[in-house]
C-alpha positions as CSV (number, residue, x, y, z in Angstrom):
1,X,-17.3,8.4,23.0
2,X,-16.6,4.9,23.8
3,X,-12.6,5.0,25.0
4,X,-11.2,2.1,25.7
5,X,-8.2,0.9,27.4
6,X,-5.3,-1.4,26.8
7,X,-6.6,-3.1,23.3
8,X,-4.5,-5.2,21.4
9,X,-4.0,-4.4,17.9
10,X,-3.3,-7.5,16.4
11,X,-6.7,-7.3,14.7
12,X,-5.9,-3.8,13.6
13,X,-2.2,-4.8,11.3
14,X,-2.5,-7.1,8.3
15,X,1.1,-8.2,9.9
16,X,-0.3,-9.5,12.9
17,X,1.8,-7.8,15.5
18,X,0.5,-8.2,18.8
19,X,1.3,-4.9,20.6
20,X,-1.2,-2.6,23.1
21,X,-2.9,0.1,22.5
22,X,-3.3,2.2,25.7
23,X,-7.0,3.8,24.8
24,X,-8.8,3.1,21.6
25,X,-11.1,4.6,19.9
26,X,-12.9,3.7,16.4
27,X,-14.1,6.8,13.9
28,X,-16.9,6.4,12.1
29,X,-17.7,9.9,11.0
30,X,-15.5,13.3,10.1
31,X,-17.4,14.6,12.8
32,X,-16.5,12.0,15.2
33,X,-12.6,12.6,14.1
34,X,-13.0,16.3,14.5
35,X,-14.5,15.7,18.6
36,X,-11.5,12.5,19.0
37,X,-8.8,15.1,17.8
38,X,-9.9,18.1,20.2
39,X,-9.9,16.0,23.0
40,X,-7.2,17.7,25.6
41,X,-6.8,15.2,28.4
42,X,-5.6,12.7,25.4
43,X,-2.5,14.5,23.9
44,X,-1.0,11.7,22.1
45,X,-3.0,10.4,19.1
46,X,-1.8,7.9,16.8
47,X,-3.7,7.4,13.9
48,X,-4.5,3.3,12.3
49,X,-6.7,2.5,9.2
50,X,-6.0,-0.9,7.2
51,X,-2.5,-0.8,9.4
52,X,-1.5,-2.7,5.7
53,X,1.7,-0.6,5.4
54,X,2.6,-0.5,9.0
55,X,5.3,-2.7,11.0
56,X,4.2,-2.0,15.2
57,X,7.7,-2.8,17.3
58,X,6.4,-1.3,20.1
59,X,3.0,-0.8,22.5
60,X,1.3,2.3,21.3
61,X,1.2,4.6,24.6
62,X,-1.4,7.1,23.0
63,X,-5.0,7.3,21.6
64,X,-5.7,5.3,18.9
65,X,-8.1,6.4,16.3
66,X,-9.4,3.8,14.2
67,X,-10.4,5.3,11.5
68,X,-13.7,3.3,10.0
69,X,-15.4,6.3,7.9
70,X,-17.7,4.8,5.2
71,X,-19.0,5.8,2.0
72,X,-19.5,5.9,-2.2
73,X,-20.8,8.4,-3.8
74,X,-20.8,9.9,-7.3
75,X,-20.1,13.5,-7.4
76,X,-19.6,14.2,-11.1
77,X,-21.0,11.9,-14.3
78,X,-20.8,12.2,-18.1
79,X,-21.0,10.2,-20.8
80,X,-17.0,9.4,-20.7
81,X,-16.5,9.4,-17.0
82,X,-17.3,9.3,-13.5
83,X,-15.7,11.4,-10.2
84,X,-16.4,8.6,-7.0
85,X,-15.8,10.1,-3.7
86,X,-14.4,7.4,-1.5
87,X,-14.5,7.4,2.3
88,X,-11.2,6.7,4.0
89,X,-12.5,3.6,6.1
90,X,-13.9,1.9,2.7
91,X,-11.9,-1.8,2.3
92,X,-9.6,-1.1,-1.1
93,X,-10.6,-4.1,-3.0
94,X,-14.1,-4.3,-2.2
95,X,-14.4,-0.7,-3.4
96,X,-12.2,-1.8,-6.5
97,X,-14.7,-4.7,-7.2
98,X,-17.3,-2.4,-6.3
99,X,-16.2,0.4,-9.3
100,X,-16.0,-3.0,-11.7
101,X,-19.4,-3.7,-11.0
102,X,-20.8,-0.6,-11.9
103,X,-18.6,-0.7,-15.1
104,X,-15.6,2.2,-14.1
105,X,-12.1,1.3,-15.3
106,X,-9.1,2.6,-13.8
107,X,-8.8,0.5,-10.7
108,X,-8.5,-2.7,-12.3
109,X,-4.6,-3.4,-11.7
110,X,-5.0,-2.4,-8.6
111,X,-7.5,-5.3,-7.2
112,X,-6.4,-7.4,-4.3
113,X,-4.2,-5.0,-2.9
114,X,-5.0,-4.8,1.1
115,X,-5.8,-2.0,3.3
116,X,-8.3,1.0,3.0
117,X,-9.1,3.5,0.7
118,X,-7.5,6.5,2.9
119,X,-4.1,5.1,3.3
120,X,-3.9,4.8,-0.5
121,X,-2.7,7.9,-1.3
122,X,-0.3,8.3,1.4
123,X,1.8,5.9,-0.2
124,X,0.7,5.9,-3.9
125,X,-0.5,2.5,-4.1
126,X,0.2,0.9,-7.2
127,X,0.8,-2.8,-9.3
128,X,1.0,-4.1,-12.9
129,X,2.4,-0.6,-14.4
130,X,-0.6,1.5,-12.7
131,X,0.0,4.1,-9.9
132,X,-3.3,5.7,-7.6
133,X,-2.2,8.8,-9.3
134,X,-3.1,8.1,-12.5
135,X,-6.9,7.8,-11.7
136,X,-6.6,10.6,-8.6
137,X,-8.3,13.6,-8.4
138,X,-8.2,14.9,-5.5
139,X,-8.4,14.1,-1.8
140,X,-9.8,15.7,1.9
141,X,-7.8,15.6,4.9
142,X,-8.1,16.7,8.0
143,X,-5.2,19.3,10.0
144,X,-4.7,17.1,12.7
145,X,-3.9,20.6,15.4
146,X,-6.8,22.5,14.0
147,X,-9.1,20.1,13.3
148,X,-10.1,21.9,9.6
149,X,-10.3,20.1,6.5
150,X,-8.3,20.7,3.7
151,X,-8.7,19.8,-0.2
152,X,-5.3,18.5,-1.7
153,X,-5.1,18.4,-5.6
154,X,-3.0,16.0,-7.6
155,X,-0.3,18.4,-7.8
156,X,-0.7,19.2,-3.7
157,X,-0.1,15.5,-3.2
158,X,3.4,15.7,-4.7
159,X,3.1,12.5,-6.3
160,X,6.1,9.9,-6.6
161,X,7.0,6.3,-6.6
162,X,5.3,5.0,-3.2
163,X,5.7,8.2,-2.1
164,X,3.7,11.1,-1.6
165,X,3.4,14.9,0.4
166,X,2.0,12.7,3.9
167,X,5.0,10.8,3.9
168,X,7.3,13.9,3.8
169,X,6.3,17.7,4.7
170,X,2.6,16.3,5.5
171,X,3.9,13.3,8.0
172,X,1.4,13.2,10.8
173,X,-0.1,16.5,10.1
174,X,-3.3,15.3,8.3
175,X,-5.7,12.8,8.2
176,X,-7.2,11.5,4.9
177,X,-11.0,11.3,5.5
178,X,-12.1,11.1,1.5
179,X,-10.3,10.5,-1.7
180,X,-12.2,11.3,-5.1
181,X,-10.9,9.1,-8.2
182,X,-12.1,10.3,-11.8
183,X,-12.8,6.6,-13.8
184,X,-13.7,5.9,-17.4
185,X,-17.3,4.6,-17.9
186,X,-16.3,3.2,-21.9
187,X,-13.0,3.5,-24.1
188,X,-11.3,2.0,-20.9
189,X,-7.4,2.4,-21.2
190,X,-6.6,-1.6,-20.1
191,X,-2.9,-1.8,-19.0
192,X,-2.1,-5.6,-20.0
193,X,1.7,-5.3,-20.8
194,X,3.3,-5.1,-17.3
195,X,4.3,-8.4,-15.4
196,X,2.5,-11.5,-15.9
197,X,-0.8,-10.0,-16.9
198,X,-1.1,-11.0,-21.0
199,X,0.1,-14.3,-20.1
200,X,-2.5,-15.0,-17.6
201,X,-5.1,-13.7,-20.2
202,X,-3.8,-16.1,-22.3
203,X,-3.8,-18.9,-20.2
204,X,-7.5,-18.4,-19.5
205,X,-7.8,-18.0,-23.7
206,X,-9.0,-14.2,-23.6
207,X,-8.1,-12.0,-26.4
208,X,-10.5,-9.1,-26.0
209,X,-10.1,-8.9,-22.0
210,X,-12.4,-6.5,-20.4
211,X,-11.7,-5.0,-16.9
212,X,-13.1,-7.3,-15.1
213,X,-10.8,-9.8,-16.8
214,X,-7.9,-7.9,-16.2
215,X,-9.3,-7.3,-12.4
216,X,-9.3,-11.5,-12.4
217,X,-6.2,-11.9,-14.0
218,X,-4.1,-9.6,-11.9
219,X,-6.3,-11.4,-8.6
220,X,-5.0,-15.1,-9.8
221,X,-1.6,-13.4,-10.3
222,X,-1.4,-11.9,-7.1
223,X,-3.1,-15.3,-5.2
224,X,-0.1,-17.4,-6.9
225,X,2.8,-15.3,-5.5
226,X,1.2,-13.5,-2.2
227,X,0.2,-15.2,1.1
228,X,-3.4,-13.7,2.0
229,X,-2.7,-11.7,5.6
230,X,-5.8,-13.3,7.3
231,X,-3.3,-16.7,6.5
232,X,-0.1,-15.3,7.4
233,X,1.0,-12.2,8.7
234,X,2.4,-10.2,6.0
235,X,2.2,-6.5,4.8
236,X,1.9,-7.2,1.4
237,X,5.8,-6.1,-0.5
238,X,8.3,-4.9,2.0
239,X,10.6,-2.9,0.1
240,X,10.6,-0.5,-2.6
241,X,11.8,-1.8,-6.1
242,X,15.2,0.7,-6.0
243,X,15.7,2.9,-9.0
244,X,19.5,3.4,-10.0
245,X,21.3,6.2,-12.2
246,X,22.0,4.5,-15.7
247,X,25.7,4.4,-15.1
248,X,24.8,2.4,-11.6
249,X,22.7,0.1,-14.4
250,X,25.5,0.1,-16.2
251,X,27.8,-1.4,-13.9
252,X,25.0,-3.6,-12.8
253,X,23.7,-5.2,-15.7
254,X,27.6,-5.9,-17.3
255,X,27.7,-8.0,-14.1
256,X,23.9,-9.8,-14.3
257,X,23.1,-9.7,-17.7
258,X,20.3,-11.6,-17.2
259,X,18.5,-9.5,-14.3
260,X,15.6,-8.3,-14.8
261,X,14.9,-4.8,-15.0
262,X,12.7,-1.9,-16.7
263,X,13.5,1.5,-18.2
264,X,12.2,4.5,-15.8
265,X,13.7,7.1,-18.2
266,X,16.8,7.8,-20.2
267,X,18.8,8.1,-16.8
268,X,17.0,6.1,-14.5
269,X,16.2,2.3,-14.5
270,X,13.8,-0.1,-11.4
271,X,15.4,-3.3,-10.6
272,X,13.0,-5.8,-8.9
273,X,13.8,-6.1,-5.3
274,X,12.5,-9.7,-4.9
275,X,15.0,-10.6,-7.4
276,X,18.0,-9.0,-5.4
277,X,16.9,-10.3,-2.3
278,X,16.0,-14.1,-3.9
279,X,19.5,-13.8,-5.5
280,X,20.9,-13.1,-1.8
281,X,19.3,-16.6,-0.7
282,X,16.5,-15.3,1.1
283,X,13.6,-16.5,-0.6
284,X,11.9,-19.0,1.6
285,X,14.2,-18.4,4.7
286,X,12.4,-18.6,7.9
287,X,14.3,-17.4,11.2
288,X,11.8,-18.1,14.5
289,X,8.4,-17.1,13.5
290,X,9.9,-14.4,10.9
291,X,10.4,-15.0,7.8
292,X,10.8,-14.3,3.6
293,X,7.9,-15.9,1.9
294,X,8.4,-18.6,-0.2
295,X,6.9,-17.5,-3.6
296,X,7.9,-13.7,-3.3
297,X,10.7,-12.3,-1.9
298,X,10.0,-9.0,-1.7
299,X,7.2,-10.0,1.0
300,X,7.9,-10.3,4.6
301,X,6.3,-12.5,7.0
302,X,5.1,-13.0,10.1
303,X,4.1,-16.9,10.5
304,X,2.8,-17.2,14.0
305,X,4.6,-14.7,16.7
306,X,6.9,-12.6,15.3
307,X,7.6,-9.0,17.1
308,X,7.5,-6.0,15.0
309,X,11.7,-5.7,16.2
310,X,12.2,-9.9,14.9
311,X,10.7,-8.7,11.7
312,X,12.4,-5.9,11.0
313,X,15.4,-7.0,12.1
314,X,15.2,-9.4,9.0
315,X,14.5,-6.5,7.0
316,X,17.9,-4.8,8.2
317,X,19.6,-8.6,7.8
318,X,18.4,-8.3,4.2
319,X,19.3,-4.4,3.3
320,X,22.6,-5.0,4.4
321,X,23.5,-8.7,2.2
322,X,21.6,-6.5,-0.7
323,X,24.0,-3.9,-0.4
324,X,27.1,-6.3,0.0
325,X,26.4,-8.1,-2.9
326,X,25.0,-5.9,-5.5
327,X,26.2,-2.3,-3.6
328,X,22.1,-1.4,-4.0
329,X,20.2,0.3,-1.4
330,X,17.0,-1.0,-1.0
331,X,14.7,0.6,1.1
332,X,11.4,-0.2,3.1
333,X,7.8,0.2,1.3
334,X,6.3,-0.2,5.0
335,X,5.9,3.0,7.7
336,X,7.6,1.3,10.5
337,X,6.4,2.3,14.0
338,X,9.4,2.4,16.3
């Protein structure tokens, strides 16, 4: 095993966040996880992937498992669908654009999004009125004490809005080494209505838009509002778009009648968090090398040299005017590292 010692892992967080490793060590098979997790005279492990949802404010005094496991194969086919089982180290969007080019539907809203394939469930990725769920089928994880590898269902992963069981019960217990996704081959279910996607369509004059159109559209979309990471340090959106009780909408909406908003259920409503925060003045406010980004509020970012503490001491900045204001809790998207 090739260990190595005090590595930065600025190359290693779509933020940019220049903090040490003390040892690192890349994964490139289950095997090699199963050897890098038994290892005794290394007691503190901290696991990285895409490190696309993560904000480092600190040096990481443990192993560091890189985990770079790749892989596509098909493990079930008919005429309707397909079952893809995804290694955790495969890039998201590449594998998206790889599923288009082999004509499976399912992933298409979900192009451009950074990170790898075996954070995704974690957090149940999602964008343009599609969840990961929707197309999950199941996923393999590894028990992080034992070593074994477990099969999680759909139910097992306990499914919510950016949430999921290995953010709660399952936190640092497991490692995600495979996910399988079940994707239409025809009769594709295109998901055109949420945000800006049937205007963009539009724009480019396409009225029968196949999924590679809406995989194009949702890209331009997502290029317009979103810095690209390899640009400026930036983990994609920050916060979680809150959900409020319908009287809290209530109360809200008699106040900004104009706000924008959409129905959850009969009791529940999502207000955009970009809007509450652009409201509060934030949109485009840059404080040292931290700062909101100028086209989408809801993004955080790190223009040059930001610490992991500058930025999310914006974040708390932010929570708190949100809450003054509107008397909304918004919460972090991100796993911060403290």
């Amino acid at each position: 095993m090739n260990i190595q010692e005090n590595i930065s892992l600025k190359p290693y967080n779509t933020f940019g966040i220049d903090v040490n490793a003390q040892f690192f060590l890349e994964i490139s098979s289950v095997q090699e996880l199963q050897e890098a997790l038994g290892l005794q005279n290394f007691p503190q492990k901290f696991i990285i992937s895409g490190g696309s949802n993560m904000l480092l404010t600190k040096d990481i005094d443990a192993l560091v498992l890189y985990i770079n496991i790749k892989g596509i194969e098909i493990i079930h086919e008919d005429e309707d669908v397909v079952t893809l089982r995804i290694m955790a180290g495969e890039d998201w969007h590449q594998m998206v654009l790889w599923t288009l080019h082999h004509g499976y539907g399912g992933l298409e809203n979900m192009s451009l999004i950074p990170g790898k394939t075996g954070t995704a469930p974690i957090q149940n990725i999602g964008a343009y009125g599609v969840e990961l769920k929707d197309v999950f089928e199941s996923c393999e994880a590894m028990e992080i004490e034992s070593g074994s590898i477990k099969k999680f269902s759909r139910e097992d992963c306990k499914f919510g809005y950016r949430d999921s069981f290995f953010k709660n019960e399952g936190r640092g217990k497991y490692v995600i080494v495979s996910v399988c996704f079940t994707l239409t081959k025809k009769n594709h279910n295109l998901n055109t209505s949420y945000g800006a996607i049937e205007a963009e369509l539009e724009r480019q004059k396409i009225d029968r838009p196949t999924i590679k159109d809406v995989s194009n559209a949702v890209i331009t979309i997502r290029q317009s509002k979103l810095p690209d990471p390899a640009e400026i340090g930036n983990s994609g959106s920050f916060f979680k778009n809150p959900i409020v009780s319908s009287s809290e909408f209530d109360t809200f909406i008699t106040s900004y009648p104009n706000a924008p908003y959409y129905k959850v259920s009969n009791e529940s409503y999502k207000i955009p968090a970009g809007w509450l925060i652009e409201k509060c003045g934030f949109k485009g406010k840059r404080y040292g090398d931290a700062g909101v980004h100028k086209n989408q509020a809801l993004v955080l970012v790190n223009y040059e040299k930001a610490s992991g503490k500058e930025i999310l001491d914006l974040a708390n900045i932010i929570i708190a005017r949100v809450k003054e204001v509107f008397g909304i809790q918004i919460i972090p998207e991100v796993n911060i590292i403290k």
